[in-house]
TORNUFI-814057 format. One line per field, with one value per residue: x, y, z of N, C-alpha, C in turn; residue in one letter. Coordinates in pm, whole numbers, plus 32768, in hexadecimal, padded with zeros to 4 digits. Each point is the difference from the previous one (the first is absolute). Example, Ala and Ser with C-alpha at 12.3 -4.5 7.8 and 13.67 -1.06 7.14 Angstrom:
nu <- 8527 | 7FDD;
nv <- 7DC7 | 8069;
nw <- 830C | 7FB8;
cau <- 7FA7 | 8052;
cav <- 8077 | 8077;
caw <- 8000 | 8006;
cu <- 805A | 7FB3;
cv <- 8078 | 806D;
cw <- 8000 | 8049;
resn <- A | S;
//
This chain:
nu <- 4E6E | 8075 | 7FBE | 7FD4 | 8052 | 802B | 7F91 | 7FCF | 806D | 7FF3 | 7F6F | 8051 | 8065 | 7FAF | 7FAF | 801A | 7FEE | 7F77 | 7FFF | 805C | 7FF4 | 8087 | 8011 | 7FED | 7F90 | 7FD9 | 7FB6 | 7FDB | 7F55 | 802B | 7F6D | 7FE6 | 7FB8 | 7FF8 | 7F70 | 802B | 808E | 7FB4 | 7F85 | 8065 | 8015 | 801B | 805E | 7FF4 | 7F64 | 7F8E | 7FCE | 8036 | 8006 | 7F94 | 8042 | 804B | 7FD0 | 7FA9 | 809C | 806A | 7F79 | 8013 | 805E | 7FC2 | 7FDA | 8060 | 8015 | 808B | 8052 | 8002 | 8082 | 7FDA | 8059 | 7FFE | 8030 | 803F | 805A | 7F9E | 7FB5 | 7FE6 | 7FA6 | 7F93 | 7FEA | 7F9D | 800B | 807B | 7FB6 | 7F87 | 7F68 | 7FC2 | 7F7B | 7FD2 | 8067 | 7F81 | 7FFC | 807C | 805A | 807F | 8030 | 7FF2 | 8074 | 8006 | 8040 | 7FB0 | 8084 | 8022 | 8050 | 7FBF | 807F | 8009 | 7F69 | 7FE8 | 7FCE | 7FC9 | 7FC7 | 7FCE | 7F9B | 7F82 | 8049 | 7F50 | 800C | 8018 | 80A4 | 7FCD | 806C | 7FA5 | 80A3 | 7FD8 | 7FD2 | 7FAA | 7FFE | 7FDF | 7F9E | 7FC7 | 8007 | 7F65 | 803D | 7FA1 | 7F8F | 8017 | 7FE3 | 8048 | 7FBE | 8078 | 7FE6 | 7F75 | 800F | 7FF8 | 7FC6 | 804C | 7FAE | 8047 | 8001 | 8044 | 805C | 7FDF | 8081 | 805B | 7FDD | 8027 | 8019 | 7FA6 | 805D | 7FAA | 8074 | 801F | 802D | 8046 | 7FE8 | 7F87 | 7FFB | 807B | 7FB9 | 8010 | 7FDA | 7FC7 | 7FAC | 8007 | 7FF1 | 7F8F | 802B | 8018 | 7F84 | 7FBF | 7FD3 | 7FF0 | 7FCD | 7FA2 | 7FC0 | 8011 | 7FD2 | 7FFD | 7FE0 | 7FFF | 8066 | 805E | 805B | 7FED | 8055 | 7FE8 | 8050 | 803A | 8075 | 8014 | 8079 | 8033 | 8088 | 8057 | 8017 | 800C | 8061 | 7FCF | 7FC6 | 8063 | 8022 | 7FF0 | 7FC8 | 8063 | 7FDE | 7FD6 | 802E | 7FDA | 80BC | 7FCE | 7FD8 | 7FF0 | 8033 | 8091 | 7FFB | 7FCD | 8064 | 802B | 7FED | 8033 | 8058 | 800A | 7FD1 | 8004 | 805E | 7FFD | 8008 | 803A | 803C | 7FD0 | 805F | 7FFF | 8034 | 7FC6 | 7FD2 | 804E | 7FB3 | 803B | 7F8F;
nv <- 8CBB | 801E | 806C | 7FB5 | 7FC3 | 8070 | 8005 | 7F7F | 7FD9 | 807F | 7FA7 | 7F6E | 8061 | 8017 | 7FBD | 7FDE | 8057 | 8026 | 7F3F | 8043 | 8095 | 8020 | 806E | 804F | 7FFA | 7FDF | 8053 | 801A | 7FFB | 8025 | 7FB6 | 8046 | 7F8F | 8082 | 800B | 7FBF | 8065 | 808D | 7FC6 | 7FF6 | 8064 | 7F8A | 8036 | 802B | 8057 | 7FFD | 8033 | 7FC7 | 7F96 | 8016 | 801A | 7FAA | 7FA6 | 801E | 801A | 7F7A | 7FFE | 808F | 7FF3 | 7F7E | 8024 | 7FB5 | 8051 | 7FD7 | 8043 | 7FC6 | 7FD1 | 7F9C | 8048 | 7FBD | 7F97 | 7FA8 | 8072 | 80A0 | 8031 | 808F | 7FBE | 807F | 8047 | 8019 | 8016 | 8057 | 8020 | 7FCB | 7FDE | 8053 | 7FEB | 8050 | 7FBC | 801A | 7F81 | 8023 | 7F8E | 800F | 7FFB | 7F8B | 7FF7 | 8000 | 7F97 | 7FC7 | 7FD3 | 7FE7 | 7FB6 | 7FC2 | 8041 | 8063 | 7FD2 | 80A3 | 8047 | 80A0 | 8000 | 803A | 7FD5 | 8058 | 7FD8 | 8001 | 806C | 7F92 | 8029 | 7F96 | 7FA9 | 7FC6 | 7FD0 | 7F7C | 7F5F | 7FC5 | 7F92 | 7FDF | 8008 | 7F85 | 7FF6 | 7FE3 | 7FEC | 8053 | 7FEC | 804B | 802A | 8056 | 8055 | 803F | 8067 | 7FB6 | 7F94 | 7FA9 | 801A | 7FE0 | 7F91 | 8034 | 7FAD | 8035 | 7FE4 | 8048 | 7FB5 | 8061 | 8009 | 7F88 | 8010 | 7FE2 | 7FDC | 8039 | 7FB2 | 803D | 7F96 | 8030 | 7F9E | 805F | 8008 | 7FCE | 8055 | 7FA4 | 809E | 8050 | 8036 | 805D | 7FA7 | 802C | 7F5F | 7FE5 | 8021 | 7F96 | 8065 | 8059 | 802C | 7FFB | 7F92 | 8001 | 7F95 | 805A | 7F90 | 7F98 | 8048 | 7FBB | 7FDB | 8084 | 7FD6 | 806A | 7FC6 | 80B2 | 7FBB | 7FDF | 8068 | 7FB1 | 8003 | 802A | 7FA8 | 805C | 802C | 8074 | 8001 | 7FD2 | 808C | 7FE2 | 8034 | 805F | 7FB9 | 8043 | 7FA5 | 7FD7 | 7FB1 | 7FB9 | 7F81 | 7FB9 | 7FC1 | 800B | 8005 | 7F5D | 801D | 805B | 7FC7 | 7F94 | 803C | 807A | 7F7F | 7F7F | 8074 | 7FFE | 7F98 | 8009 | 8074 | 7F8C | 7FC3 | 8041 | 7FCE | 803E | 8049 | 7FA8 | 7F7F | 7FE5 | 800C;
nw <- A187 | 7FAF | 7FEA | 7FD6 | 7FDB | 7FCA | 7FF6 | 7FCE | 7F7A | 7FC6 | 8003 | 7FB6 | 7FC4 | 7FAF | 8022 | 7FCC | 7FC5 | 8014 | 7FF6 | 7FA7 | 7FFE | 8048 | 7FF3 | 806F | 7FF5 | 8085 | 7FE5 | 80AD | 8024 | 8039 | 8026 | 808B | 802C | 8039 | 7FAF | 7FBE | 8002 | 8033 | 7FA2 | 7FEC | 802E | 800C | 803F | 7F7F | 8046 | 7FB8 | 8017 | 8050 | 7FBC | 8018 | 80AD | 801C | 7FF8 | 8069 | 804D | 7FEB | 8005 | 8028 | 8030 | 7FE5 | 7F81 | 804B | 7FBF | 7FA4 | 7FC7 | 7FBA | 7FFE | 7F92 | 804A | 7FA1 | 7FFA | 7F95 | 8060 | 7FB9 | 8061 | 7FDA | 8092 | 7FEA | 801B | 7FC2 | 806E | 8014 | 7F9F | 804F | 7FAE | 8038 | 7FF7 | 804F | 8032 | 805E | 8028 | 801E | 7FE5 | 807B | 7FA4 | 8053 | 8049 | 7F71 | 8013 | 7F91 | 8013 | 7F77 | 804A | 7F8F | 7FC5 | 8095 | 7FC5 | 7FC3 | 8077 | 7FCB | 8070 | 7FAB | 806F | 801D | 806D | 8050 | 7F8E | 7FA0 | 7FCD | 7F79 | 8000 | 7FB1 | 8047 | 7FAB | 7FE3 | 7F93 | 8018 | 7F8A | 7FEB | 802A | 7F7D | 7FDE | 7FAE | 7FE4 | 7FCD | 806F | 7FAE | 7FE2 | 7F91 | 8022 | 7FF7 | 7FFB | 807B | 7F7A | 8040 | 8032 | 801B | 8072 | 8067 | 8043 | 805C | 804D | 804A | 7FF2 | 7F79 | 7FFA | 7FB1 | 7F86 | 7FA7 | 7FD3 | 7FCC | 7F96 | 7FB1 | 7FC5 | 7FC7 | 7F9E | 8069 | 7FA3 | 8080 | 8058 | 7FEF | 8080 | 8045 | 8058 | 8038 | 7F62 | 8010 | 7FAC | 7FBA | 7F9D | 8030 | 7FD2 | 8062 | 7F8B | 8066 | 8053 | 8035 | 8074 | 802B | 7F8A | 7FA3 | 8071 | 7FE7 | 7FA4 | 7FDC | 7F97 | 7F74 | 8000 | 7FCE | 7F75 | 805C | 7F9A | 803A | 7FF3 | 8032 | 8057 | 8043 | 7FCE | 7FC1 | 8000 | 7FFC | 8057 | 8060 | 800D | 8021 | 8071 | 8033 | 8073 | 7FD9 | 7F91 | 8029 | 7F89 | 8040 | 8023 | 7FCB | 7FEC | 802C | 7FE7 | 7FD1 | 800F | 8028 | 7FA6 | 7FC4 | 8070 | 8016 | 7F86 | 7FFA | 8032 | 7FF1 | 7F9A | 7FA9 | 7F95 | 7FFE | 7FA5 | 8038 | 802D | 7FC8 | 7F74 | 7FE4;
cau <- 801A | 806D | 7FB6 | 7F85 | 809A | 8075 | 7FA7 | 7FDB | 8080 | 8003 | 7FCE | 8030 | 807F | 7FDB | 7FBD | 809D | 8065 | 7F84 | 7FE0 | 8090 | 7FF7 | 800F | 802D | 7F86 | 7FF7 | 7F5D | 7F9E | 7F7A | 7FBA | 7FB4 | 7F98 | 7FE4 | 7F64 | 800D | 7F8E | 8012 | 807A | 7FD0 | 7FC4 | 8059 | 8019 | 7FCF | 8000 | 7F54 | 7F81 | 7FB3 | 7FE1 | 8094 | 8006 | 7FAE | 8014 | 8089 | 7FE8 | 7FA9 | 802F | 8074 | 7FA3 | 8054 | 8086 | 804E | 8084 | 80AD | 8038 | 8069 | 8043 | 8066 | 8045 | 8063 | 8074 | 801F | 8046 | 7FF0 | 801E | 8001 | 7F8D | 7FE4 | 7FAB | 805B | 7FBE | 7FFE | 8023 | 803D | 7F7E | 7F67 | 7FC5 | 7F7B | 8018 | 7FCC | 80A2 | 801A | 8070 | 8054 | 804A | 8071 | 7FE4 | 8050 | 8083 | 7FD8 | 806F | 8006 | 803B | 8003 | 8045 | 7FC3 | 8056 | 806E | 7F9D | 8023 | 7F85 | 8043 | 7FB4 | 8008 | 7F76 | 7FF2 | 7F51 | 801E | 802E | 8092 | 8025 | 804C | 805D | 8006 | 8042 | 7FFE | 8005 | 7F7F | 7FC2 | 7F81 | 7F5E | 7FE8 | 7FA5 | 7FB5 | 7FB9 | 7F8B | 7FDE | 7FAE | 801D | 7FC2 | 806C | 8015 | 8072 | 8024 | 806F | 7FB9 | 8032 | 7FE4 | 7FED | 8022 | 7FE2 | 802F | 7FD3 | 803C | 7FBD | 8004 | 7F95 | 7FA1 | 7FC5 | 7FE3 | 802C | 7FE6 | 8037 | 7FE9 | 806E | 7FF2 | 8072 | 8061 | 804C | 803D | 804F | 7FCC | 7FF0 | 7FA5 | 7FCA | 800C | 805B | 8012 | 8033 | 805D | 7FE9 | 8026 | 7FD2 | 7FFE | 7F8A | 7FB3 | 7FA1 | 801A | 7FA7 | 8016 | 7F84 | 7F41 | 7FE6 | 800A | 8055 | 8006 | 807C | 7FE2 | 8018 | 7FB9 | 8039 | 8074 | 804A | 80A4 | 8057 | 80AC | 8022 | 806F | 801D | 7FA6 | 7FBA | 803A | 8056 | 7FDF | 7FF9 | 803A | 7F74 | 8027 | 7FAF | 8026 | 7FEE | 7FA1 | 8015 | 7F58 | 7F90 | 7F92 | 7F99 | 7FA6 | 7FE0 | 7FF4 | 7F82 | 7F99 | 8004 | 7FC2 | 7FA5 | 7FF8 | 7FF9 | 7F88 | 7F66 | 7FF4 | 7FD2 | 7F7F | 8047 | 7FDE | 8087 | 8026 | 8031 | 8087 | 8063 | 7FB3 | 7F9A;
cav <- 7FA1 | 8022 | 8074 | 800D | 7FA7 | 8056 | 8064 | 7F99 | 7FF6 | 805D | 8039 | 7FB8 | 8041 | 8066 | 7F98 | 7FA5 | 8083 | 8060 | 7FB6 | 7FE0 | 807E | 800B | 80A3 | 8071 | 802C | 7FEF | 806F | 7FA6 | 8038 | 7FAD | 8022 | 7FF5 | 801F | 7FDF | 7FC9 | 7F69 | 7FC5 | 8007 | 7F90 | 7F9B | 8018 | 7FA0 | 806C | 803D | 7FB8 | 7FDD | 8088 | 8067 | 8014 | 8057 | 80AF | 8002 | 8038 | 8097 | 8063 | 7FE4 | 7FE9 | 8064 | 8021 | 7FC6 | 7FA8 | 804D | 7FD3 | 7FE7 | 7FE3 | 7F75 | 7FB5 | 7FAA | 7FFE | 7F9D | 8014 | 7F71 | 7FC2 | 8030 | 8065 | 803F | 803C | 808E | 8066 | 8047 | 80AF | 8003 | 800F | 7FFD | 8062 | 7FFD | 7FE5 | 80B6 | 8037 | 808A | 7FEB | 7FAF | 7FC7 | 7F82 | 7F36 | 7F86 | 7FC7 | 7F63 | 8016 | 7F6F | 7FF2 | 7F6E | 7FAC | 7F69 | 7FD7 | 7FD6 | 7FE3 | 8074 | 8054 | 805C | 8061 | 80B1 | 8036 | 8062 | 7FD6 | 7FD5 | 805B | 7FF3 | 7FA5 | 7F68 | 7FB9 | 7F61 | 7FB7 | 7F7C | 7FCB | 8036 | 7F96 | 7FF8 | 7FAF | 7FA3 | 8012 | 7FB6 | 800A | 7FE7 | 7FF6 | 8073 | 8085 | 809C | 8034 | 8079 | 8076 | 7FEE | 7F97 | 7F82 | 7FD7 | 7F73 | 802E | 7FAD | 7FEF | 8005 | 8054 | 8046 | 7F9C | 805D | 8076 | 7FB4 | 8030 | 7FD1 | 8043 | 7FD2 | 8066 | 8003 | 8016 | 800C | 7FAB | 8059 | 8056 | 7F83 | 8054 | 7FD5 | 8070 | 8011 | 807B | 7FF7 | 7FB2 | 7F68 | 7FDE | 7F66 | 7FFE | 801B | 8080 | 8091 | 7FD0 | 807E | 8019 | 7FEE | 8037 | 7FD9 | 8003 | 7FFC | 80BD | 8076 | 8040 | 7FCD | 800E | 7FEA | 8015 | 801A | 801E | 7FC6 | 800D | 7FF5 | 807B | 7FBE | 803F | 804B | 7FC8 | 803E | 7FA7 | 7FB1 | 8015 | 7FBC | 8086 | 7FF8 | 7FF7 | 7FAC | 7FC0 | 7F81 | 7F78 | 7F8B | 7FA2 | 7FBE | 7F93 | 8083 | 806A | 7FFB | 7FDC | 8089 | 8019 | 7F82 | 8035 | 8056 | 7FF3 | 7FF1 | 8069 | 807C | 7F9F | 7FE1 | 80B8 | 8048 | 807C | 7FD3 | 7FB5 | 8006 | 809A | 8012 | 7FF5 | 800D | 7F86;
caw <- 806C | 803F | 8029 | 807F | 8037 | 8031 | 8080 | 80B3 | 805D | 8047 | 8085 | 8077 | 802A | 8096 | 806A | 803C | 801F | 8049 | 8063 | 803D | 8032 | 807E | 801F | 8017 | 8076 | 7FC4 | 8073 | 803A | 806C | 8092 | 8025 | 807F | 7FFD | 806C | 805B | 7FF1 | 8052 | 8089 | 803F | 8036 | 80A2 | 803C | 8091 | 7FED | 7FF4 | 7FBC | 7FF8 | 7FCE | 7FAA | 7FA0 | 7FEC | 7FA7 | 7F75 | 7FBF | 8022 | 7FBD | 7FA8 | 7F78 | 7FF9 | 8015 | 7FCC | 7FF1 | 7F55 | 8017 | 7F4F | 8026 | 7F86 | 7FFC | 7F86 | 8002 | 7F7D | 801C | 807B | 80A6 | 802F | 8057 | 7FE9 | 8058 | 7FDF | 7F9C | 8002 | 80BC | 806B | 7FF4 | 7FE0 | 7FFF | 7F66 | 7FED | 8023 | 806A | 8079 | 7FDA | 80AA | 8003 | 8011 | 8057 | 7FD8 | 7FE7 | 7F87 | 8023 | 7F8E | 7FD9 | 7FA4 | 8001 | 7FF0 | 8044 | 8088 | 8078 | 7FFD | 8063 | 8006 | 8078 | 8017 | 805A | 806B | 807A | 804A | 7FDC | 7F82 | 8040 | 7F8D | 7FEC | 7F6B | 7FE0 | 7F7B | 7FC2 | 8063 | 7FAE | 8045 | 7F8F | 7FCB | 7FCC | 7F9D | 7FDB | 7F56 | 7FFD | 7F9D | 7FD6 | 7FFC | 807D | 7FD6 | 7F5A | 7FF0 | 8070 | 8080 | 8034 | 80D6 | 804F | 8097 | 806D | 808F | 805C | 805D | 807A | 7FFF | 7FD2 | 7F79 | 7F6E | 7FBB | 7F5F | 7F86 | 7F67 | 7FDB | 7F5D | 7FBF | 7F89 | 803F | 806B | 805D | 809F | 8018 | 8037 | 802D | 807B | 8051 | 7FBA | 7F77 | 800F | 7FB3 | 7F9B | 7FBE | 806E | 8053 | 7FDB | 8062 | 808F | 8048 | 8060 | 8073 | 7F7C | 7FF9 | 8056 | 7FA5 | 7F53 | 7FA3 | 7F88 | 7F99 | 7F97 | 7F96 | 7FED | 7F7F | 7FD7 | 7FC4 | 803B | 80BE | 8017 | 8058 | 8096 | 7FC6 | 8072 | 8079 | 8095 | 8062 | 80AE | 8097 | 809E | 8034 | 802F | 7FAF | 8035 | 7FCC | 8003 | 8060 | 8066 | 7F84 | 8019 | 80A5 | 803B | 7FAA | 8068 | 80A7 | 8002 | 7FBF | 806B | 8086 | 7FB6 | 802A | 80A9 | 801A | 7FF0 | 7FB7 | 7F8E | 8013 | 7F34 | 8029 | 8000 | 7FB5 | 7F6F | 7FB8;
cu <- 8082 | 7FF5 | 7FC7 | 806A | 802D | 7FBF | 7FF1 | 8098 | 8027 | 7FB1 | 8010 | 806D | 7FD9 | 7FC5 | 8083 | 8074 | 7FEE | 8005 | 8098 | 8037 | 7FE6 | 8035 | 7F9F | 7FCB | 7F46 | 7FC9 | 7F9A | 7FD2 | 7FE9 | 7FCE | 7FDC | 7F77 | 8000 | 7F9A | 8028 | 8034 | 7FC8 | 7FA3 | 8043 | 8020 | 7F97 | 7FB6 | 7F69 | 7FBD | 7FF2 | 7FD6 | 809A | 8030 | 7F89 | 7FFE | 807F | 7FC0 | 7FAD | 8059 | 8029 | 7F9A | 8014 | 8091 | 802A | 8094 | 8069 | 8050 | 808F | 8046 | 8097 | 804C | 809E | 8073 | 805C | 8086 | 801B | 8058 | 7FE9 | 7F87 | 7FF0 | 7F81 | 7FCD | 7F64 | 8014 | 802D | 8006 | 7F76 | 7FA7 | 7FCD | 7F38 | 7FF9 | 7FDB | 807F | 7FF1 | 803B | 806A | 804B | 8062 | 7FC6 | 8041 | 8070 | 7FBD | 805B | 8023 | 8059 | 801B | 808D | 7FFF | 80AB | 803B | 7F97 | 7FF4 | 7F95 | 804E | 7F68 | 7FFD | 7F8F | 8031 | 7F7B | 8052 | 805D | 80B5 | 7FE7 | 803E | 802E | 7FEA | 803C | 8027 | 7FF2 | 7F91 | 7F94 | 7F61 | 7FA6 | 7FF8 | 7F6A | 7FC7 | 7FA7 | 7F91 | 7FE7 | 7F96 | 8042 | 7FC6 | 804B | 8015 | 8053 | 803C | 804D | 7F91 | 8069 | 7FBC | 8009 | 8042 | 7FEB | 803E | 7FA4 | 8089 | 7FFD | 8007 | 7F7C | 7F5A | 7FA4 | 8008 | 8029 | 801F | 804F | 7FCE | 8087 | 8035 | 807C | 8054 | 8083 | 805F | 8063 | 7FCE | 7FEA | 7F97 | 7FDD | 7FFF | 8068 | 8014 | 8041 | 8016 | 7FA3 | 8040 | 7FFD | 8018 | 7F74 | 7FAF | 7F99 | 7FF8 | 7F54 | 8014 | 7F9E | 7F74 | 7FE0 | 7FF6 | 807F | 8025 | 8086 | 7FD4 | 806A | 7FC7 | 8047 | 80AE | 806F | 8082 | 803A | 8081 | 7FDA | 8073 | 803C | 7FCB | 7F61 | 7FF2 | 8024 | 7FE2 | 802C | 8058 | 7FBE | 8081 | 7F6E | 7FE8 | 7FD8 | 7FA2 | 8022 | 7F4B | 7FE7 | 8015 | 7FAD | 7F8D | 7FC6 | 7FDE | 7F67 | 7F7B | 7FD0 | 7FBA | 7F7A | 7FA4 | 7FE6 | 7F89 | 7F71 | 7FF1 | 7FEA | 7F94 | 8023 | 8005 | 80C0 | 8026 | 8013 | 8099 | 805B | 7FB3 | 7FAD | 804C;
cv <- 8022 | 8071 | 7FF3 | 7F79 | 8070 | 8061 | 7FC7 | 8023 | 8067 | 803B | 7FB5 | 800A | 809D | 7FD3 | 7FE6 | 805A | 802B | 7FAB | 7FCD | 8064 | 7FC7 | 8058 | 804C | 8055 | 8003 | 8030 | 7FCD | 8079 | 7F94 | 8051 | 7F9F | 7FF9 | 7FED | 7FE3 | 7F6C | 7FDD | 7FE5 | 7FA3 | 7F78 | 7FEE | 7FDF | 804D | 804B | 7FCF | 8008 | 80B3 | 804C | 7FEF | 8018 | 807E | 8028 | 800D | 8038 | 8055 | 8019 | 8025 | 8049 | 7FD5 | 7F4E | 7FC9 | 809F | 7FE5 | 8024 | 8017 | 7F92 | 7FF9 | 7FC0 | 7FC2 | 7F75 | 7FAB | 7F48 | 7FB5 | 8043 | 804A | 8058 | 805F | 8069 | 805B | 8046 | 8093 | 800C | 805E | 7FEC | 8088 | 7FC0 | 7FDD | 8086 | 804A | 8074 | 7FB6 | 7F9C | 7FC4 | 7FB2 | 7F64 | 7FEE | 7FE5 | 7F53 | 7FEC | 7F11 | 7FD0 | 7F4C | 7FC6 | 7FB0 | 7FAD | 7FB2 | 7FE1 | 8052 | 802F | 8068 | 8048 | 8076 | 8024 | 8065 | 7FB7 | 8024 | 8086 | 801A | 7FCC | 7F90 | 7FFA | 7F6A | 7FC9 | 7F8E | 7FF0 | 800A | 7FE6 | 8017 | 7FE9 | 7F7E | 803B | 7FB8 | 8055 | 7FB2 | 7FE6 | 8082 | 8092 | 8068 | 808A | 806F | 8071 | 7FAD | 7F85 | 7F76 | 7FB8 | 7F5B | 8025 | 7F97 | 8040 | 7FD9 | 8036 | 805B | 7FC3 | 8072 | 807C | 7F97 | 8044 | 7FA4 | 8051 | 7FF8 | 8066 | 7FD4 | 8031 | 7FEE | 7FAE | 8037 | 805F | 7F8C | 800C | 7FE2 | 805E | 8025 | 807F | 7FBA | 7F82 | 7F5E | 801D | 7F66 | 7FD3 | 7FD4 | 808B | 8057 | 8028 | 807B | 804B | 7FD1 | 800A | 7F9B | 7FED | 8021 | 80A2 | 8051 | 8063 | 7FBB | 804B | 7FE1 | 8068 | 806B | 8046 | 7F97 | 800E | 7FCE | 8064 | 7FB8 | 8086 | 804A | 7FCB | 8048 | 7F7F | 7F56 | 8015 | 801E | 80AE | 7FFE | 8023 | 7FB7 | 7FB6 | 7F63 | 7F70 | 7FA6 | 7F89 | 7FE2 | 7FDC | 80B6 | 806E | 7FA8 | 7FE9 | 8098 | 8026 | 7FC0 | 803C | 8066 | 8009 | 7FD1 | 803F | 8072 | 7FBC | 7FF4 | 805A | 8036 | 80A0 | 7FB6 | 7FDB | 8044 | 80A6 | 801F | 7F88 | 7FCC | 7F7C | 7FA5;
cw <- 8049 | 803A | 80AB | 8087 | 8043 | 8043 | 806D | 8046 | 8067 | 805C | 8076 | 8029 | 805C | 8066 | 8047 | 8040 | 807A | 809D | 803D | 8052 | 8094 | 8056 | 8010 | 8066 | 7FE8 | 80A7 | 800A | 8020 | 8081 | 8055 | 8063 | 802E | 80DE | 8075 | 7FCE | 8068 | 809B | 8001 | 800E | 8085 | 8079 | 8099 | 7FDB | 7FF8 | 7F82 | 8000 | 8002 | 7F70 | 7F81 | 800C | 7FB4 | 7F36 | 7FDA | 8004 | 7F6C | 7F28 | 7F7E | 7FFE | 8018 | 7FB1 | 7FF5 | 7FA0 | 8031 | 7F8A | 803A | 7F84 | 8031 | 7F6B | 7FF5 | 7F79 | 8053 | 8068 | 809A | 7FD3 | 807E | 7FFE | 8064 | 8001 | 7F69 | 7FFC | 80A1 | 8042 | 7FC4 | 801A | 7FF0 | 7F24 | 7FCB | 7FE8 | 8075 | 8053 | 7FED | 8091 | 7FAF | 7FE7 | 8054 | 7F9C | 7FBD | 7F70 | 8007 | 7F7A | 802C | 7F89 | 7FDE | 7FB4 | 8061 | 80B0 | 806A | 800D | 8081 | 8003 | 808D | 8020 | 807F | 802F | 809E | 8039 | 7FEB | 7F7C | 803D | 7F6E | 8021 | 7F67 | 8041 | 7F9B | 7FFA | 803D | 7FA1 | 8048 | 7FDE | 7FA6 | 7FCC | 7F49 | 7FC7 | 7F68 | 7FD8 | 7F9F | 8025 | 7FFE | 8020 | 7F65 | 7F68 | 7FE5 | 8058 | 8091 | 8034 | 80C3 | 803A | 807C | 8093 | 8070 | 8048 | 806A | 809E | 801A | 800B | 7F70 | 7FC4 | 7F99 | 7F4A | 7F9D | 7F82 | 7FCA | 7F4B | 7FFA | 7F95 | 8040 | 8096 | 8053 | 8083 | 802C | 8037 | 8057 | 80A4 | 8011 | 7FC9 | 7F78 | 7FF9 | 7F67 | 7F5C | 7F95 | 8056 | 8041 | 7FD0 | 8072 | 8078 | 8053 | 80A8 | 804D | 7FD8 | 802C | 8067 | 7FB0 | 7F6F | 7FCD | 7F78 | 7FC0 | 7FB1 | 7FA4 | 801C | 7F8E | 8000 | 7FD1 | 805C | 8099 | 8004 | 808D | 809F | 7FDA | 809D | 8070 | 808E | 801E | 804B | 805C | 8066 | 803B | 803F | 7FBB | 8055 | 7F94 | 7FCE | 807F | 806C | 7FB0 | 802D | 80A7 | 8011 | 7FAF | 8040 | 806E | 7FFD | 7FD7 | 809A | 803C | 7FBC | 8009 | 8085 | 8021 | 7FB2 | 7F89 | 7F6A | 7FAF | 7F87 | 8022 | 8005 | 7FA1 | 7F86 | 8036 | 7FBD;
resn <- X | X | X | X | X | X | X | X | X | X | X | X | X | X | X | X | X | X | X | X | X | X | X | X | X | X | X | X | X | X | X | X | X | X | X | X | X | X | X | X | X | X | X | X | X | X | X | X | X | X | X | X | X | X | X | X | X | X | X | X | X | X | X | X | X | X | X | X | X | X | X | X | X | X | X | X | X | X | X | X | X | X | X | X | X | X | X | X | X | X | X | X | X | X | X | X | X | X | X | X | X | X | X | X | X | X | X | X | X | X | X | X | X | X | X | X | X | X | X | X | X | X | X | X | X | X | X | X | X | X | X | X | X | X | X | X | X | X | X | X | X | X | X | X | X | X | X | X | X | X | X | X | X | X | X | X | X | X | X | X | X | X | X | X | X | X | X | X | X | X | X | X | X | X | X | X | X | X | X | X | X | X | X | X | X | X | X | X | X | X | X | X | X | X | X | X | X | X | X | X | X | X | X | X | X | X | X | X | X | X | X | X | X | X | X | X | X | X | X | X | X | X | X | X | X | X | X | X | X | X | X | X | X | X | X | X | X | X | X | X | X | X | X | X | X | X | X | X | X;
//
């Protein structure tokens, strides 16, 4: 009896160990489904977009390697490697300048996108989504995740994360967070774009690990980040131009 006491104990000291672990760094694929994206685009008939995805029919999803390094007061999340690559590896390209870091200590967010033909620097405070959690489970990269629900009110999107409580880090992929967990799955716009989890490791961060790029490039505040975004989004529907070509989904 005392036997079989000091085993439970210890698998509930590793449990415990394992769900307190807040240091790491945990790698996404994101995946781009872009006959989705184009039948959105209102400006097309109905045949433009079935020629669009007969086009789009072999080659639609655009895969991405993603990660996000994180530890219990900041995150940065980046490209997995300063270039992309076909998954064959014969063609390789520059990523976009994309570098989204987070201080949830001191309410900071610095991010560095390349759109529109420039780098922009948007630093403010965090400004979260409101989120709506659900009673919905499942589990992503080996960790039960719990869902919650926002919107994008500038992109107009629906927006569903999955997030691991074992892991208690407001930590997130692309442009969310505010979460009790770190956000294992991201899906934007019911699968026009999927942020999934496929691997999660602890180990102590180094300090390149965090460390923000010397990039030049023009400051923005949130609200003009989302006005310059609005606008362009406007003037790409009105021209009859697919608006997500120049800046991320």
């Amino acid at each position: 009896m005392n036997r079989f006491i000091l085993i439970l104990c210890g698998i509930l000291t590793t449990t415990l160990s394992l769900a307190q672990q807040t240091e790491g760094v945990v790698t996404y694929q994101r995946k781009t489904y872009w006959s989705k994206i184009i039948a959105r685009m209102t400006f097309l008939s109905q045949e433009q977009k079935d020629r669009a995805a007969q086009t789009w029919k072999n080659d639609d999803e655009s895969k991405e390697k993603m990660k996000l390094s994180f530890n219990a007061n900041e995150s940065l999340y980046t490209y997995a490697s300063e270039q992309g690559e076909t998954e064959d590896g014969q063609y390789s390209w520059r990523n976009a300048d994309l570098v989204l870091y987070r201080n949830f200590d001191k309410d900071k967010k610095i991010d560095v996108m390349e759109m529109l033909g420039k780098t922009y620097i948007v630093e403010d405070s965090l400004h979260t989504p409101t989120w709506k959690i659900g009673n919905q489970i499942k589990e992503v990269a080996g960790y039960i995740c719990m869902r919650a629900d926002t919107e994008d009110p500038i992109k107009k999107q629906k927006i569903t994360a999955w997030f691991a409580q074992d892991i208690p880090v407001p930590a997130g992929p692309e442009r969310y967070s505010g979460l009790p967990g770190v956000i294992l799955e991201l899906n934007l716009n019911e699968g026009d774009v999927i942020i999934e989890a496929t691997g999660v490791a602890f180990r102590k961060l180094t300090p390149d690990d965090l460390k923000l790029p010397k990039l030049k490039g023009k400051k923005l505040s949130d609200s003009a980040y989302d006005a310059l975004i609005s606008q362009h989004i406007a003037e790409s529907m009105t021209a009859h131009r697919n608006p997500f070509w120049t800046i991320r989904y």
